[in-house]
C-alpha positions in Angstrom: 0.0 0.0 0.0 2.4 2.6 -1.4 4.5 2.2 1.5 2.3 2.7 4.4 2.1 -1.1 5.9 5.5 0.0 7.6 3.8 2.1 10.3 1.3 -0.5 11.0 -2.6 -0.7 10.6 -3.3 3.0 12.0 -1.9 5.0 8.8 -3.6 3.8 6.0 -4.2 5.0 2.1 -8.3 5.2 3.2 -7.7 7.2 6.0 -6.1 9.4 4.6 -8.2 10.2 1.4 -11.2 10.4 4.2 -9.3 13.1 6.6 -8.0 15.2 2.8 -11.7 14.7 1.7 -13.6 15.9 5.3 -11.3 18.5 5.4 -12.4 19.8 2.2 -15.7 19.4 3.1 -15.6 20.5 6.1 -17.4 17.9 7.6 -16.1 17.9 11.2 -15.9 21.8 11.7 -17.0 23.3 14.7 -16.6 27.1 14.2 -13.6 27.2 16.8 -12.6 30.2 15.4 -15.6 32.1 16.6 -14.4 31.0 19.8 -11.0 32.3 19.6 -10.3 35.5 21.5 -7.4 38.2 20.7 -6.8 39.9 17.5 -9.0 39.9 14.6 -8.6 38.4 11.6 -8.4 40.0 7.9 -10.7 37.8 7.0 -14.0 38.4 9.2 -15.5 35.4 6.5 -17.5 32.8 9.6 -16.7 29.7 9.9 -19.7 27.3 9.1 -20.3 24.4 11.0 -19.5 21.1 9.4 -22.3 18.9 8.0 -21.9 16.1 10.6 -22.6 18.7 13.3 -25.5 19.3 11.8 -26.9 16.1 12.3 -29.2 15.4 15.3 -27.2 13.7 18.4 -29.4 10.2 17.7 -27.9 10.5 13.6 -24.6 11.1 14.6 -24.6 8.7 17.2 -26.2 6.3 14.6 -23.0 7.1 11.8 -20.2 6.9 14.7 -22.1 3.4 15.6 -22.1 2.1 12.0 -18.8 3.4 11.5 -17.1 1.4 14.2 -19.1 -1.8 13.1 -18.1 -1.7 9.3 -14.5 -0.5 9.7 -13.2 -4.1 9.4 -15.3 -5.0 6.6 -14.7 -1.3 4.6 -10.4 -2.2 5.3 -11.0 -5.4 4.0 -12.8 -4.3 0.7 -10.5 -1.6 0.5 -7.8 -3.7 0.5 -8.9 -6.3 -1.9 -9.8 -3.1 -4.6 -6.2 -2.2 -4.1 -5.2 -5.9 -4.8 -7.4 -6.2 -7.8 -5.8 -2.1 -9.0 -2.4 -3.5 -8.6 -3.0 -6.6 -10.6 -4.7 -4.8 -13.3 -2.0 -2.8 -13.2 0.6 -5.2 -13.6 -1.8 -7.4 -16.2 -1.3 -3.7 -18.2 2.2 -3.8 -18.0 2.8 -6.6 -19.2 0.7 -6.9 -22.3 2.6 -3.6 -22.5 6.3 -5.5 -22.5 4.9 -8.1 -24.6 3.9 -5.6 -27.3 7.0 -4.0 -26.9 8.5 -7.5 -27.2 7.2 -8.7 -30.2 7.7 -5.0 -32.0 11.7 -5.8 -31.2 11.9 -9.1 -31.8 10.6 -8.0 -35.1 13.2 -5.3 -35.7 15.9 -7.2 -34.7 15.2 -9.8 -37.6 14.7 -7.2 -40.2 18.5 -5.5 -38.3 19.9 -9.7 -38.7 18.5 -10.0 -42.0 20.7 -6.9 -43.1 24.1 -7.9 -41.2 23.5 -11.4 -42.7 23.3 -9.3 -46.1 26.8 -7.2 -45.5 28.5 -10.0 -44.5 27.7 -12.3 -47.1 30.8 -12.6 -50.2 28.2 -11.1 -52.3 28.4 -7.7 -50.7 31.3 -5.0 -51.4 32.4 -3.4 -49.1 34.5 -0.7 -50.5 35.2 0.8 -54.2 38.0 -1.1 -54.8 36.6 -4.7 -54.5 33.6 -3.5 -56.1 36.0 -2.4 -59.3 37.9 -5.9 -58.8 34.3 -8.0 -58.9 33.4 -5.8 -61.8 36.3 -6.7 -64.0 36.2 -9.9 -63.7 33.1 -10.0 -65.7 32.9 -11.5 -69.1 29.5 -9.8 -70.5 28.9 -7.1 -71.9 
């Protein structure tokens, strides 16, 4: 998982898309900056509160509750899409090679077909052997 599994199970790939992704939302926000005292701001824009503030206390208690019984099952599926991505992935890469393959395989017979053809005694490989096969023959 793009190098996470070295910090253990806590940093994970679908936390982190969830916390970049409620930021942006700004799911979690609690206007704490109306609640901050001293010198004002350039921007006097409020704060909103977040959408799962919103909520009535039995929802949210509802979400946190289904949250906590599907986290096992959501990691699992997560990581089984990120098995199947890789392997798709891969299966891509190597149909890639494979093209790639065949494409030089091909250009290296046409490049073997041509040495074979300059080294062969029917080639000439300068002016002066060309002038010496030339003479020696007998039509017209």
């Amino acid at each position: 998982m793009l190098g996470l599994e070295v910090y253990g199970s806590t940093l994970r790939m679908d936390h982190s898309a969830a916390e970049g992704q409620t930021r942006t939302n700004n799911d979690f926000g609690r206007m704490w900056k109306k609640y901050v005292k001293g010198k004002k701001s350039l921007n006097s824009k409020m704060e909103v509160l977040g959408a799962f503030h919103k909520l009535c206390p039995e929802l949210q208690d509802t979400i946190i509750q289904a949250a906590r019984e599907y986290a096992a099952r959501n990691r699992r599926d997560f990581d089984e899409w990120l098995k199947r991505q890789k392997a798709s992935r891969r299966r891509k890469e190597v149909a890639k090679l494979e093209k790639e393959y065949a494409n030089a395989l091909e250009d290296y017979i046409v490049a073997l077909y041509f040495f074979e053809q300059y080294h062969s005694p029917c080639c000439w490989h300068n002016a002066e052997i060309a002038r010496e096969e030339y003479g020696r023959l007998t039509s017209e």
